[in-house]
C-alpha positions as CSV (number, residue, x, y, z in Angstrom):
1,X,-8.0,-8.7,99.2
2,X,-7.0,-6.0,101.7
3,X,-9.4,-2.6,101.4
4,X,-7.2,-0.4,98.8
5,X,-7.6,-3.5,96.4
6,X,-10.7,-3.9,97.1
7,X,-11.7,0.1,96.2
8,X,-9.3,0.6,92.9
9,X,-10.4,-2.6,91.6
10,X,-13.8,-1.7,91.3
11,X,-12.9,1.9,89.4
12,X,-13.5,1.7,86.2
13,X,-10.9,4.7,84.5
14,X,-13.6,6.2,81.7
15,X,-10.8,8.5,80.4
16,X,-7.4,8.8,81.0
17,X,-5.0,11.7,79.7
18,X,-1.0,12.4,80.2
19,X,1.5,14.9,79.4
20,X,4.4,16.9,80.0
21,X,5.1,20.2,81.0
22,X,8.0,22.1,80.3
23,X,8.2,25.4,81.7
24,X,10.9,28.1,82.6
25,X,11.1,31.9,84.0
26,X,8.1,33.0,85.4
27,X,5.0,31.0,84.9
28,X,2.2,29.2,87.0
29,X,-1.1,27.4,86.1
30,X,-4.2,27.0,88.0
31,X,-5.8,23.6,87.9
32,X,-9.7,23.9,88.8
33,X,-12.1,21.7,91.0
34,X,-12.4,19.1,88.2
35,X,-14.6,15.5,88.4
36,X,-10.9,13.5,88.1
37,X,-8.0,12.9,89.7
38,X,-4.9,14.2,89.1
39,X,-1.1,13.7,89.6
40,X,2.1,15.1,88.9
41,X,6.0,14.5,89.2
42,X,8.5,16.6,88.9
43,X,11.4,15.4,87.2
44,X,14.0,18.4,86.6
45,X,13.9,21.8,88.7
46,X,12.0,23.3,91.3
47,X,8.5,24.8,91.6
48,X,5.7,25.6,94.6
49,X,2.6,23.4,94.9
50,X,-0.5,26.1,96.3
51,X,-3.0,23.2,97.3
52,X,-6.4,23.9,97.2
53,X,-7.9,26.0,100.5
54,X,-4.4,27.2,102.0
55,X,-1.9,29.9,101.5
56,X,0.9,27.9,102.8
57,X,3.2,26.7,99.2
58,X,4.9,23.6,99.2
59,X,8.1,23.4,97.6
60,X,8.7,20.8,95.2
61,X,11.9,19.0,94.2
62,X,12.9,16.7,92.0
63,X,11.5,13.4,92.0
64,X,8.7,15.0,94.3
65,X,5.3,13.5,93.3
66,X,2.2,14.5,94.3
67,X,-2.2,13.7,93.4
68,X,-4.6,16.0,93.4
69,X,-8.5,14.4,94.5
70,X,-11.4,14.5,92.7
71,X,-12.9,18.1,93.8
72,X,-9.9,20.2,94.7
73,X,-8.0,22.9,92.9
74,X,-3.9,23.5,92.9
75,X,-1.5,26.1,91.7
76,X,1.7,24.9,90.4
77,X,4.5,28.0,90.2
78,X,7.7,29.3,89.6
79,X,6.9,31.5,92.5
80,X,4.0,32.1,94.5
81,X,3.1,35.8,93.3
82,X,3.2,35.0,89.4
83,X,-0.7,35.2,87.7
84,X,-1.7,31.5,86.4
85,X,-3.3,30.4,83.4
86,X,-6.0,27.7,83.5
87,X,-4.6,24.5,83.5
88,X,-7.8,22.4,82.2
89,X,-7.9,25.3,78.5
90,X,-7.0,22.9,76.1
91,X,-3.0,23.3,74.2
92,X,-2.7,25.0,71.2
93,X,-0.7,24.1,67.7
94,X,1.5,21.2,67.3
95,X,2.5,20.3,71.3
96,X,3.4,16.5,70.7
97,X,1.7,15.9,74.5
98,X,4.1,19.0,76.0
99,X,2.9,22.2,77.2
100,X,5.5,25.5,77.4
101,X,4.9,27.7,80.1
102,X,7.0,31.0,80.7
103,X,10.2,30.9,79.0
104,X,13.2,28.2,79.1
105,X,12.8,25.0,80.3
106,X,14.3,24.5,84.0
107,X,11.6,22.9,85.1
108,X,10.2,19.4,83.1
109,X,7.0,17.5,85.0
110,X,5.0,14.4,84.1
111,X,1.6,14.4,84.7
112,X,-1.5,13.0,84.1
113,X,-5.4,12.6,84.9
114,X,-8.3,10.0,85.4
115,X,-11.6,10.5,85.2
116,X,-13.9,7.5,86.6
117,X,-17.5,6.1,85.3
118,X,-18.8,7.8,88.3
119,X,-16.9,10.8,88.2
120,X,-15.2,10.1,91.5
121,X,-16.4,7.6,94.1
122,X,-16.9,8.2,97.1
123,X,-14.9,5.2,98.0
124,X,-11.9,6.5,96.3
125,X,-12.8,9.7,98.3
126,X,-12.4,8.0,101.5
127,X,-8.6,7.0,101.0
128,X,-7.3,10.2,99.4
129,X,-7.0,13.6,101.1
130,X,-7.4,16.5,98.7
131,X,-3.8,16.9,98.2
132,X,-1.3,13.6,98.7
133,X,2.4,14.6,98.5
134,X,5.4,11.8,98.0
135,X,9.0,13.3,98.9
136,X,11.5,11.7,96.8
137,X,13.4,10.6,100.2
138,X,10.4,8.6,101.1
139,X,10.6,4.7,101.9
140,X,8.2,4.1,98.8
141,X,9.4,6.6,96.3
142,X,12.0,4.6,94.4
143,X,9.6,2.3,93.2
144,X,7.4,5.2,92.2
145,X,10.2,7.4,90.8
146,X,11.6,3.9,88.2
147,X,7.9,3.7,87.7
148,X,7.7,7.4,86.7
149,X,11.1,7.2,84.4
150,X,9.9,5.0,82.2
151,X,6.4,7.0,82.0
152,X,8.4,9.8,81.1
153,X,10.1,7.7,78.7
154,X,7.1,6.5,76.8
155,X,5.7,9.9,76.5
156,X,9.1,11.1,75.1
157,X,9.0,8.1,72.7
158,X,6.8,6.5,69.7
159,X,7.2,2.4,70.9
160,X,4.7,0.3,69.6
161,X,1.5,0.2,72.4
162,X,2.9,3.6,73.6
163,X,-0.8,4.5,74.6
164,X,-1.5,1.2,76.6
165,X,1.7,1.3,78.1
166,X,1.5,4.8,79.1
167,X,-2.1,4.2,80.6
168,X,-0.8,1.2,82.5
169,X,2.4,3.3,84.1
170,X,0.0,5.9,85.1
171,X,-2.3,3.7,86.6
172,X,0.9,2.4,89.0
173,X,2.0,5.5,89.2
174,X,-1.0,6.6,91.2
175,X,-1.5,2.9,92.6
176,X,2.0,4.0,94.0
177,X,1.3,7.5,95.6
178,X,-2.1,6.1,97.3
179,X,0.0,3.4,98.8
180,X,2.4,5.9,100.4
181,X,-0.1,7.2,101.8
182,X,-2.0,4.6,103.3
C-alpha cells in the first residue's frame, strides 16, 4: 500500500456530520480550532476563505473545494469586513440539514466534518497543512467535483441509505482533496 493508504486506512471516523449552507447578502461564519476535520465546496456563487493565522482572503469560486485540519480556525464570507457568527453553535428550528446565512441565497456550499477515535492523529497531521485548497481548474478536480454532485444530491434528497451513502461520498470527497494535495 503506498503511505496515504496506509494513514486513512487506519482512521477510524467516530462521527461524521454534513450539510449545506445557503447564504446571501452580507453574512460570514467563524469556524473555531475544533478536534475534526473539515471541508467545504462551493457549489453556486462566490465567497472569501480567511484561513486560520493570516489576513490574506482567498477567493472562492464555484466548484472550489477546500479542508480545514484538525486544530485550525477559518472565516468563510461574503466580504472580508462582515462580523461572523460561530460556525460550530448548533442550527435552530426545522433546517432539513441547511443553514441560512444573511439574506438570499447566491451562494449554496456543501460541507461536512469528521471527527476521529483519537481526535486527530498525528499521522493524518503529517499529510494535511492547516488549510488545503482545490481550484476547480485543477488536474484532479473533476473527479472530486462528480463526486461532490452527487453529495450534494443525496443531501437534497430522501433515497433509501441516504445516510451511508452520504458518509461514503464524504469520505471520497476528502480522500479526493488529500490526494490533490499530495
Amino acid at each position: 500500500m503506498d503511505p496515504l493508504s496506509d494513514v486513512l486506512s487506519v482512521l477510524q471516523v467516530e462521527d461524521a456530520a454534513f450539510g449545506r449552507i445557503e447564504a446571501g447578502g452580507h453574512w460570514a461564519l467563524q469556524g473555531s480550532k475544533a478536534k475534526h476535520v473539515v471541508f467545504f465546496a462551493l457549489l453556486d456563487g462566490p465567497c472569501w476563505l480567511i484561513p486560520d493565522g493570516t489576513d490574506q482572503p482567498i477567493r472562492v469560486e464555484a466548484g472550489d473545494c477546500f479542508v480545514i485540519s484538525c486544530g485550525a480556525s477559518y472565516r468563510l464570507c461574503s466580504d472580508p469586513t462582515t462580523n461572523a457568527e460561530d460556525y460550530s453553535a448548533p442550527l435552530k428550528g426545522p433546517t432539513n440539514g441547511v443553514r441560512r446565512l444573511g439574506t438570499g441565497s447566491g451562494t449554496s456550499l456543501i460541507g461536512g466534518r469528521f471527527t476521529f477515535d483519537d481526535d486527530c492523529p498525528k499521522s493524518l497531521l503529517g499529510f494535511l497543512p492547516p488549510t488545503l485548497y482545490v481550484r476547480a481548474t485543477s488536474d484532479s478536480a473533476t473527479s472530486l467535483r462528480a463526486i461532490l454532485h452527487k453529495l450534494a444530491n443525496e443531501l437534497d434528497n430522501n433515497h433509501v441509505g441516504k445516510a451511508l451513502m452520504i458518509n461514503h461520498l464524504a469520505q471520497l470527497a476528502l480522500l479526493a482533496a488529500i490526494r490533490e494535495h499530495v
